[in-house]
GULUM-309272 format. One record per residue (C-alpha): x negated, y, z; residue number from 1. Coordinates in nm, 3 decimals, padded with zeros to 5 digits. Each point is the difference from the previous one (the first is absolute). Last residue first. Layout:
N
        px        py        pz     k
         X         Y         Z   NUM
...
This chain:
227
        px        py        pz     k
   -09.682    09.011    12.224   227
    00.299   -00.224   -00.045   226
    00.218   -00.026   -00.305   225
    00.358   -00.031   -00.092   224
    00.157   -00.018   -00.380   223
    00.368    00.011   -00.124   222
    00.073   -00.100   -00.357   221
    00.240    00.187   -00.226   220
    00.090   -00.162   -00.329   219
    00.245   -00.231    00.061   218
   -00.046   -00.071    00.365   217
   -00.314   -00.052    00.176   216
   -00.136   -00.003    00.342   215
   -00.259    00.009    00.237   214
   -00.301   -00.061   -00.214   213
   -00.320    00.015    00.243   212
   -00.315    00.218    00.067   211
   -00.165   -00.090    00.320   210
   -00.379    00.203    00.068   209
    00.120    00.329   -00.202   208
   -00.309    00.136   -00.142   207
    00.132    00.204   -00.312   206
   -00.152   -00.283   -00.226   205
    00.223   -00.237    00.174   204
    00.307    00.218   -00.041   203
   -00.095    00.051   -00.374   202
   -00.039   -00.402   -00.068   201
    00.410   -00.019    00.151   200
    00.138    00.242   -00.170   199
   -00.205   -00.137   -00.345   198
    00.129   -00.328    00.064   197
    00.356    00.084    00.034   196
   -00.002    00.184   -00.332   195
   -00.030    00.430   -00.012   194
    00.302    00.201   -00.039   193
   -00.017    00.358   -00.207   192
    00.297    00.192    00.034   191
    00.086    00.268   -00.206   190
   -00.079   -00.209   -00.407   189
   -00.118   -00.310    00.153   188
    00.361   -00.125    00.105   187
    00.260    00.312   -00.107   186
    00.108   -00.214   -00.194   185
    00.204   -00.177    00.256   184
    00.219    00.325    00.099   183
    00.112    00.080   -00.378   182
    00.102   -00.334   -00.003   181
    00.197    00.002    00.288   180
    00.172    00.312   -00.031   179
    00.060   -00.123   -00.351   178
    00.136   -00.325    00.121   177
    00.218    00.190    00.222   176
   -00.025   -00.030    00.352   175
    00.219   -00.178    00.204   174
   -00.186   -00.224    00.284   173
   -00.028   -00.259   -00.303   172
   -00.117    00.232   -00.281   171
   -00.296    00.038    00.293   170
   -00.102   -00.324    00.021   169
    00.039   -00.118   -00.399   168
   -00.247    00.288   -00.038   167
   -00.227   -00.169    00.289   166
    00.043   -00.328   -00.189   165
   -00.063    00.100   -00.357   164
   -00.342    00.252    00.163   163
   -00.114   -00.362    00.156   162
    00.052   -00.164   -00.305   161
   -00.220    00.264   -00.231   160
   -00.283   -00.001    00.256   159
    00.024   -00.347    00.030   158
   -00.084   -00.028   -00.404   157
   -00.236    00.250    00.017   156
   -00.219   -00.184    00.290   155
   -00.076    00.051    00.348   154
    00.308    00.143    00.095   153
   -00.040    00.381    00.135   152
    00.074    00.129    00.318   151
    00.278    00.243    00.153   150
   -00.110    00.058    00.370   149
   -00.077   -00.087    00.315   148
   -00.214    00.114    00.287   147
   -00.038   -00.099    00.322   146
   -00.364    00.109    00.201   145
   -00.111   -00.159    00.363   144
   -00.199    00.156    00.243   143
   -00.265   -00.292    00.125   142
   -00.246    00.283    00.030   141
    00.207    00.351    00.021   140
    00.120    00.152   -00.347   139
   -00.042    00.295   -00.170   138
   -00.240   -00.107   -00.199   137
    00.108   -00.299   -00.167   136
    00.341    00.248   -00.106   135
   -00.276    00.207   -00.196   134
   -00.140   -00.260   -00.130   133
    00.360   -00.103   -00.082   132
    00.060    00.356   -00.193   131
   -00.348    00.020   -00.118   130
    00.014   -00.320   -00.206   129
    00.402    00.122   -00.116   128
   -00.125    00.304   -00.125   127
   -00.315   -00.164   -00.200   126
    00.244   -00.253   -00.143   125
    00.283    00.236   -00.087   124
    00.273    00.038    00.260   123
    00.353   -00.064    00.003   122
   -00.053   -00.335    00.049   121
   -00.082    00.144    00.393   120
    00.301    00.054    00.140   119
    00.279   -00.261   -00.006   118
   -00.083   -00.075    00.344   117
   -00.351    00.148    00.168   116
   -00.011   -00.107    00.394   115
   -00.266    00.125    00.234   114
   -00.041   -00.209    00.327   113
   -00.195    00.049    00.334   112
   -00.103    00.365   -00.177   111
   -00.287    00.242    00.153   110
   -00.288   -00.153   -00.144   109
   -00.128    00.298   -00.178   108
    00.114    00.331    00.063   107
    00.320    00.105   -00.231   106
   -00.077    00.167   -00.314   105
    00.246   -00.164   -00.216   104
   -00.044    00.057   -00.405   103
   -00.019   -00.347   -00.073   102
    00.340   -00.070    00.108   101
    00.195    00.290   -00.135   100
    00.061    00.283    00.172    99
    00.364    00.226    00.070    98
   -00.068    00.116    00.411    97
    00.053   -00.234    00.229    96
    00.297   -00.156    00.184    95
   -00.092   -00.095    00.370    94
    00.258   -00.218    00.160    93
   -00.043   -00.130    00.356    92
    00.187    00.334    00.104    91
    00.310   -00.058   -00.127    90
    00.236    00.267    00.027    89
    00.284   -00.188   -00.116    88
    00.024    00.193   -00.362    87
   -00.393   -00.109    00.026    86
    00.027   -00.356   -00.222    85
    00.247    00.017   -00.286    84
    00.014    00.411   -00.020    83
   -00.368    00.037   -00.027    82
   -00.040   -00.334   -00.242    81
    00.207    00.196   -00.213    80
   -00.172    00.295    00.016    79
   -00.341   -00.214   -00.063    78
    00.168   -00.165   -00.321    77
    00.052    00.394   -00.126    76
   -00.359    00.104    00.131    75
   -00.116   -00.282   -00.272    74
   -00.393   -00.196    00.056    73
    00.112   -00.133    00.278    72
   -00.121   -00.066    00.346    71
    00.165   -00.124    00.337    70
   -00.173   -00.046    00.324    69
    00.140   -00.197    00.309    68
   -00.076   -00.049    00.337    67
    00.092   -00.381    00.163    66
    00.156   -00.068    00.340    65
    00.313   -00.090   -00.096    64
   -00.105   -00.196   -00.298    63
    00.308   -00.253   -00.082    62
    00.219    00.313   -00.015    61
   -00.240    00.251   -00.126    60
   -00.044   -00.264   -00.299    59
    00.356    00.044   -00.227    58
   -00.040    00.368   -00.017    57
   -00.378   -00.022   -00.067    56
    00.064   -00.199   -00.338    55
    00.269    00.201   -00.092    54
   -00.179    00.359   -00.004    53
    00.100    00.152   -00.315    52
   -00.311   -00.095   -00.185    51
   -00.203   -00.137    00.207    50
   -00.336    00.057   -00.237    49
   -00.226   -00.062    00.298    48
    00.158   -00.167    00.298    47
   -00.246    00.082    00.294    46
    00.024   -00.241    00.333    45
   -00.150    00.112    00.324    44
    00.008   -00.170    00.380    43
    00.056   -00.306   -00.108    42
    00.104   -00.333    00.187    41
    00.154   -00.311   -00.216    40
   -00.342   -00.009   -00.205    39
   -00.032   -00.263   -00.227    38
    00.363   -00.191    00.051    37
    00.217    00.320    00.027    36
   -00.183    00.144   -00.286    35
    00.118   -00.283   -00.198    34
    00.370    00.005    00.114    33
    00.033    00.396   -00.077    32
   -00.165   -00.033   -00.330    31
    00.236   -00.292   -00.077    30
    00.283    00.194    00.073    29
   -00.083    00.298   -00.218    28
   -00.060   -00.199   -00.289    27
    00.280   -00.181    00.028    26
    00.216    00.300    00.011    25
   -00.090    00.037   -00.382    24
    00.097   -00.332   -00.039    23
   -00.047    00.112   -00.444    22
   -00.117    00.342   -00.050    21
    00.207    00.208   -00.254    20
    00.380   -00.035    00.160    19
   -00.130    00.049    00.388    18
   -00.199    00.259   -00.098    17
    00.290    00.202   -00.177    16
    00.176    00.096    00.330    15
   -00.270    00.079    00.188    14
   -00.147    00.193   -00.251    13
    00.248    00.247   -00.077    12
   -00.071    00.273    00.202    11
   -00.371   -00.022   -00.093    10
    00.061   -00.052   -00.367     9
   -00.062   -00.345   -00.159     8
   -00.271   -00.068   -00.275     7
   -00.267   -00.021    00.293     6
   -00.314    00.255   -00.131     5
    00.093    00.206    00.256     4
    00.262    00.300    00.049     3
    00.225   -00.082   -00.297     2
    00.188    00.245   -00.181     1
């Protein structure tokens, strides 16, 4: 049984990740660079939709200073996050209650940087516009949001290339070509991923001042903006 709308099981996931998403680390690394070049001192980061806590793990070293929040829409990804980050007693760690994004009550402007990866395509259109007006929110002036997540091709034809290529992907790190298949249609059918131009016209509309493509790989793009 799965725990979120992810196709991988919480105790699986980190495994499996790394064989569905293509420079899977990448993403993680390049979040950690950028926010290092906006705003190299915060005081409070939230990670909505962390999953099993991965992100966070790899920034409390470069962020000594820095208090973190963790949401997720599944208890069983929060457990795991649990044992990850607070098995040391870590007190710079705050894991919340199971939430999703637009469903956060914290005050507004509370948030230096809020980070949503591989969360929101899970969302229908009017869940994913409250979900990053939500995330708009809850940050401080200049606070910065990062966000990626699957996307859609512009047309049919790169739709139907980009789904070849990220099957071809995943047969590669061992999965069978049923596994593979059965993973890639799931596009549009229990995810629902948005083109790069529509990310970016919804973070202007939201209010963000900078909105920017960070970067893109297959058929995940990564996405900062500045309020």
């Amino acid at each position: 049984m799965n725990d979120n709308k992810t196709a991988h099981m919480a105790g699986e996931y980190d495994r499996k990740i790394r064989a569905t998403i293509p420079n899977y680390e990448q993403i993680h690394a390049e979040t950690i660079d950028l926010v290092k070049s906006i705003k190299p001192k915060i005081e409070k980061w939230l990670d909505t939709g962390c999953g099993t806590g991965t992100l966070v793990l790899s920034a409390l070293g470069d962020f000594k200073s820095t208090r973190f929040f963790l949401a997720d829409p599944s208890k069983e990804m929060l457990n795991i996050a649990r044992e990850k980050l607070l098995s040391e007693g870590n007190d710079r760690v705050e894991i919340l209650e199971a939430v999703s994004s637009q469903n956060l009550m914290f005050p507004d402007e509370k948030f230096d940087i809020i980070t949503a990866i591989q969360a929101h395509h899970y969302l229908d259109k009017d869940g994913r516009e409250a979900a990053v007006k939500n995330c708009f929110r809850m940050l401080k002036a200049g606070g910065v949001f990062i966000t990626y997540e699957n996307i859609s091709p512009f047309t049919a034809s790169g739709i139907k290339v980009g789904l070849d290529r990220w099957k071809r992907f995943q047969m590669s790190c061992g999965k069978s070509m049923e596994e593979a298949e059965k993973h890639v249609h799931r596009f549009g059918q229990e995810y629902y991923p948005i083109t790069i131009e529509e990310h970016l016209s919804l973070l202007r509309e939201v209010g963000f001042l900078v909105v920017e493509v960070l970067w893109t790989s297959y058929m995940q793009a990564g996405f900062y903006a500045i309020k």
